[in-house]
N, CA, C and O of each residue as an XYZ file, in Angstrom:
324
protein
N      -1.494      3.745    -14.114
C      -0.398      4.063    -13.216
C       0.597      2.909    -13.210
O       0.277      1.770    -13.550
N       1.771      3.240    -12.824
C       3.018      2.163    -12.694
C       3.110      2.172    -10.981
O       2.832      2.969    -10.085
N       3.680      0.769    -11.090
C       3.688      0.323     -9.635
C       4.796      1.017     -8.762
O       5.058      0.891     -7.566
N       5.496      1.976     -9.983
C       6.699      2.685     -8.787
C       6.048      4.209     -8.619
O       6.567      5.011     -7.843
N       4.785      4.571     -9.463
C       4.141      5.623     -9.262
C       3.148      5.534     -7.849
O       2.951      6.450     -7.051
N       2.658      4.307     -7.806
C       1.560      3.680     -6.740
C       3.240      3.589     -5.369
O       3.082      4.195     -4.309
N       3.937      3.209     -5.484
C       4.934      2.755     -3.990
C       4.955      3.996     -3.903
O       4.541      4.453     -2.838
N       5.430      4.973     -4.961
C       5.763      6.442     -4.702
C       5.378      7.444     -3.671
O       5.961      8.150     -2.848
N       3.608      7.112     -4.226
C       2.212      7.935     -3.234
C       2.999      7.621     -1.813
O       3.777      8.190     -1.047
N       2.332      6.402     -1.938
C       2.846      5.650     -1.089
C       3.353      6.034      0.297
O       2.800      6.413      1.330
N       4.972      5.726     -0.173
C       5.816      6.641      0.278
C       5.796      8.033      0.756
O       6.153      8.354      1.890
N       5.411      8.771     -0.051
C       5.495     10.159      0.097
C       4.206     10.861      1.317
O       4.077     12.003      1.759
N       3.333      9.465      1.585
C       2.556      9.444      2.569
C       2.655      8.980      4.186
O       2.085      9.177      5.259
N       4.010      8.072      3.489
C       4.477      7.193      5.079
C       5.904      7.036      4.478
O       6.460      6.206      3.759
N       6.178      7.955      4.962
C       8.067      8.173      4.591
C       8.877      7.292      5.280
O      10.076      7.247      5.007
N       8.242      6.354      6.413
C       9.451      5.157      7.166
C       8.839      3.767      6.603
O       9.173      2.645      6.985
N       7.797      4.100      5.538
C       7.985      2.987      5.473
C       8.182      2.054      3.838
O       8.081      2.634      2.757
N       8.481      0.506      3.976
C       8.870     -0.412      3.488
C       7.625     -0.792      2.365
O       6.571     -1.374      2.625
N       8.115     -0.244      0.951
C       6.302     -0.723     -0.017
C       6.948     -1.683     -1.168
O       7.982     -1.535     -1.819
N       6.259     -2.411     -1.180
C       6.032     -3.182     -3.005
C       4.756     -3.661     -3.208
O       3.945     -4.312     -2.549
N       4.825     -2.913     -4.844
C       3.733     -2.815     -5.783
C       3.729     -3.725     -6.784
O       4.492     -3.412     -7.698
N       2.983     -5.015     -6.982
C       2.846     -5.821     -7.703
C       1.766     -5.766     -8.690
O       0.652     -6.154     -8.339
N       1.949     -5.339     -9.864
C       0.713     -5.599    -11.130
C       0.357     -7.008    -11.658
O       0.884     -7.728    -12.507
N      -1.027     -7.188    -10.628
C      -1.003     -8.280    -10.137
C      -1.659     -9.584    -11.577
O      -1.903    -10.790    -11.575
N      -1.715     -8.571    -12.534
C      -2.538     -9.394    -13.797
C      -1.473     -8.709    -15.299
O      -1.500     -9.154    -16.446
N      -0.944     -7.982    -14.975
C      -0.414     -7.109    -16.408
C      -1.033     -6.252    -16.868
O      -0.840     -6.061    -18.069
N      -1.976     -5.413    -16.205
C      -3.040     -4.721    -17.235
C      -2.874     -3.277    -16.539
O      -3.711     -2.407    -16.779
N      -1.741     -3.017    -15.638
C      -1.925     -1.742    -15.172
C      -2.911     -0.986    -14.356
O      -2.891      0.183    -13.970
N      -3.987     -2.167    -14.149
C      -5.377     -1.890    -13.375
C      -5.541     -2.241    -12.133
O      -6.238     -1.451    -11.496
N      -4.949     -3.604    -11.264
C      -4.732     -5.055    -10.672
C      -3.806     -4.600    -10.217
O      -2.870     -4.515    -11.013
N      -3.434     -3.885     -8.254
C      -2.647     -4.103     -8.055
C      -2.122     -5.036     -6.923
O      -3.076     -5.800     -6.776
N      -1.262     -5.381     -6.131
C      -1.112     -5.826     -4.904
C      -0.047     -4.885     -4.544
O       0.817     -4.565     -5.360
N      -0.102     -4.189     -2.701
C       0.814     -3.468     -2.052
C       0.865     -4.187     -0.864
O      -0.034     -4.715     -0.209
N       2.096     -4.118     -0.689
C       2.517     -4.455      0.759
C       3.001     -3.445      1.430
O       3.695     -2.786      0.655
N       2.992     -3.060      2.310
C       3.368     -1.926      2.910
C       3.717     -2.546      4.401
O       2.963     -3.208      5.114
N       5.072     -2.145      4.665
C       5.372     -2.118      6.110
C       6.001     -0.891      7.136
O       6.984     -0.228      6.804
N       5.347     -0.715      8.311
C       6.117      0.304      8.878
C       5.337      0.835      9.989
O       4.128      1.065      9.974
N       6.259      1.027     11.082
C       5.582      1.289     12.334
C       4.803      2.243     12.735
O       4.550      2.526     13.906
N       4.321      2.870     11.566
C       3.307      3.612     11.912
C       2.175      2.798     11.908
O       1.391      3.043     12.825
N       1.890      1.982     11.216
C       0.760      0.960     11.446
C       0.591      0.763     12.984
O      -0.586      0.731     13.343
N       1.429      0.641     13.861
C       1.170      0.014     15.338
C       0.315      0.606     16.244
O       0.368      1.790     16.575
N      -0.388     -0.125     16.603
C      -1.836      0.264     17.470
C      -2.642      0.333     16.803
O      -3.679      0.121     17.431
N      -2.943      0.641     15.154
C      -4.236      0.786     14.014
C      -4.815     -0.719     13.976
O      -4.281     -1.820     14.111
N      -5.916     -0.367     13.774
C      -6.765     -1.305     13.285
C      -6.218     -1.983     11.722
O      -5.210     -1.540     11.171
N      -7.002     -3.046     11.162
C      -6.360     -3.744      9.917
C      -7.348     -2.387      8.982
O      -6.746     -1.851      8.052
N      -8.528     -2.001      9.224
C      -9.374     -0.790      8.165
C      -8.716      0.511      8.124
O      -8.701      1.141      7.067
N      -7.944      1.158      9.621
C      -7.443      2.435      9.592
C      -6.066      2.263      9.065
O      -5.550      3.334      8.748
N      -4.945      0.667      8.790
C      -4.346      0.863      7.949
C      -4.769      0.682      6.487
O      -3.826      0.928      5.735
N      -5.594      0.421      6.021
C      -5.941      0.082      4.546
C      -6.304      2.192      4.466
O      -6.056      2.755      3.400
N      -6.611      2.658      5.134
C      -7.619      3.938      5.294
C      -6.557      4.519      4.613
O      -6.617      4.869      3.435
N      -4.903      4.703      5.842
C      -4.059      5.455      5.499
C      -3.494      5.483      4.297
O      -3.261      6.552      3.734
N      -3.095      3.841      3.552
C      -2.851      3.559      2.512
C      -3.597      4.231      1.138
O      -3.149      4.645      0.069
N      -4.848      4.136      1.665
C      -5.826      4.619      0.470
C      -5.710      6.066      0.055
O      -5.582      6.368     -1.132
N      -5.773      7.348      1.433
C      -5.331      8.448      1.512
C      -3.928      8.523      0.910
O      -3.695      9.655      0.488
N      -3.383      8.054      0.820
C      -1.893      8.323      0.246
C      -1.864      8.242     -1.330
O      -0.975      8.694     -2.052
N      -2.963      7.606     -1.710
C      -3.353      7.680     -3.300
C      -3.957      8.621     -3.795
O      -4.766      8.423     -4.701
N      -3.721      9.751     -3.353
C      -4.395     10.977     -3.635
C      -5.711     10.916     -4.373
O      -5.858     12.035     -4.865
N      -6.682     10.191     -4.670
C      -8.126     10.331     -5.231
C      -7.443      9.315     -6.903
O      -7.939      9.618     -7.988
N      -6.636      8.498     -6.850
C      -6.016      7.666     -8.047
C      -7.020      6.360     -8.245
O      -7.328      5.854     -9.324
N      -7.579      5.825     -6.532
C      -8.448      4.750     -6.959
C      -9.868      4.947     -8.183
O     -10.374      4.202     -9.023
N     -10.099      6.236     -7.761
C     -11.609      6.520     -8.448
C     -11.332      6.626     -9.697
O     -12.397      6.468    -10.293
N     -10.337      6.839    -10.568
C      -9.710      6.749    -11.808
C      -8.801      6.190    -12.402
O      -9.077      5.545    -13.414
N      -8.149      6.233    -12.177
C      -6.345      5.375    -12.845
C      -6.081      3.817    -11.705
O      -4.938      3.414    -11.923
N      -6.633      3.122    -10.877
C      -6.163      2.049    -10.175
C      -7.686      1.199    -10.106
O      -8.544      1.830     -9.489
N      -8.007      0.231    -10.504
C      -9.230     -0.443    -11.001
C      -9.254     -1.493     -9.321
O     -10.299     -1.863     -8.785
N      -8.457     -1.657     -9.016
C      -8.057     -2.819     -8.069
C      -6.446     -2.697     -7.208
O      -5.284     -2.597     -7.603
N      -7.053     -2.762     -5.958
C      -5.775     -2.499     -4.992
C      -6.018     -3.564     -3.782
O      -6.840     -3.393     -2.882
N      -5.261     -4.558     -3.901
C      -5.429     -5.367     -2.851
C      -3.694     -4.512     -1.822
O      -2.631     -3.952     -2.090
N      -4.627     -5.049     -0.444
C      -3.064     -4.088      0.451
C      -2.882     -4.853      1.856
O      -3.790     -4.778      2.683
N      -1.776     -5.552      2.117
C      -1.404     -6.179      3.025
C      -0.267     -5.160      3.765
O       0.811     -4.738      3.345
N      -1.079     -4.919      5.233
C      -0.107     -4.283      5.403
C      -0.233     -4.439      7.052
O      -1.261     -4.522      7.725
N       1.284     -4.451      7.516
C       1.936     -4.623      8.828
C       3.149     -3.883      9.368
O       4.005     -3.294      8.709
N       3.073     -4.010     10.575
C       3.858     -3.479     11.279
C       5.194     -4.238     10.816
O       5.055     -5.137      9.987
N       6.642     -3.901     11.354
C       7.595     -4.554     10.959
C       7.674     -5.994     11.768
O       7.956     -7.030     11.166
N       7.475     -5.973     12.804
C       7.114     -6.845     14.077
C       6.605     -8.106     13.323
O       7.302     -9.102     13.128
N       4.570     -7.873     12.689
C       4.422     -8.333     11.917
C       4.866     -9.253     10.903
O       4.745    -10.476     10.833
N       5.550     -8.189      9.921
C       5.861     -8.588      8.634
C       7.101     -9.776      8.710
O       7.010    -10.793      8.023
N       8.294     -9.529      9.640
C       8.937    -10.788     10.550
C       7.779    -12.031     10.527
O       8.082    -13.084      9.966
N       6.741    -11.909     11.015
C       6.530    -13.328     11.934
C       5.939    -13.780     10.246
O       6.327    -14.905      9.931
N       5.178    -13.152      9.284
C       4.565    -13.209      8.211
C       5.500    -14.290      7.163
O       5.344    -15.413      6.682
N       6.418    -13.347      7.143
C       7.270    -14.217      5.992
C       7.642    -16.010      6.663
O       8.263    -16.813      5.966
C-alpha cells in the first residue's frame, strides 16, 4: 500500500480529520500515522488506535506489515509539536 492509500482509509473513516502517512523504512511495509481530530476527545489512547485500525478495512492482516499511530485531539497535537 502507499501512504496516500493508508491517509485515504483513513480519512474516509474520520472525515474531520488531519492524517500523515510516513513509510517509515522504504519498504512499503513500515508505516507511521499521525492522525488528528476531535473525534478522538474523551477516547482512550487504545479506542483511538481501535478507530484508526477499523478504518483500514482488514489491510493490516495483509498489505501493512507495521503501523505505528500517534494520534490526538487537535488541543493535543498544539501542545505536542
Amino acid at each position: 500500500m502507499t501512504t496516500d492509500e493508508i491517509a485515504g482509509l483513513i480519512r474516509a473513516e474520520l472525515p474531520d480529520a488531519q492524517v500523515e502517512v510516513v513509510d517509515q523504512v522504504g519498504d512499503s511495509n513500515h508505516f507511521q500515522a499521525v492522525v488528528v481530530t476531535p473525534t478522538f476527545q474523551g477516547k482512550r489512547l487504545i479506542e483511538r488506535h481501535q478507530m484508526v485500525y477499523r478504518s483500514l478495512q482488514g489491510a493490516m492482516a495483509d498489505r501493512i506489515h507495521a503501523l505505528s499511530i500517534r494520534a490526538y485531539t487537535p488541543e493535543e497535537w498544539v501542545e505536542a509539536r
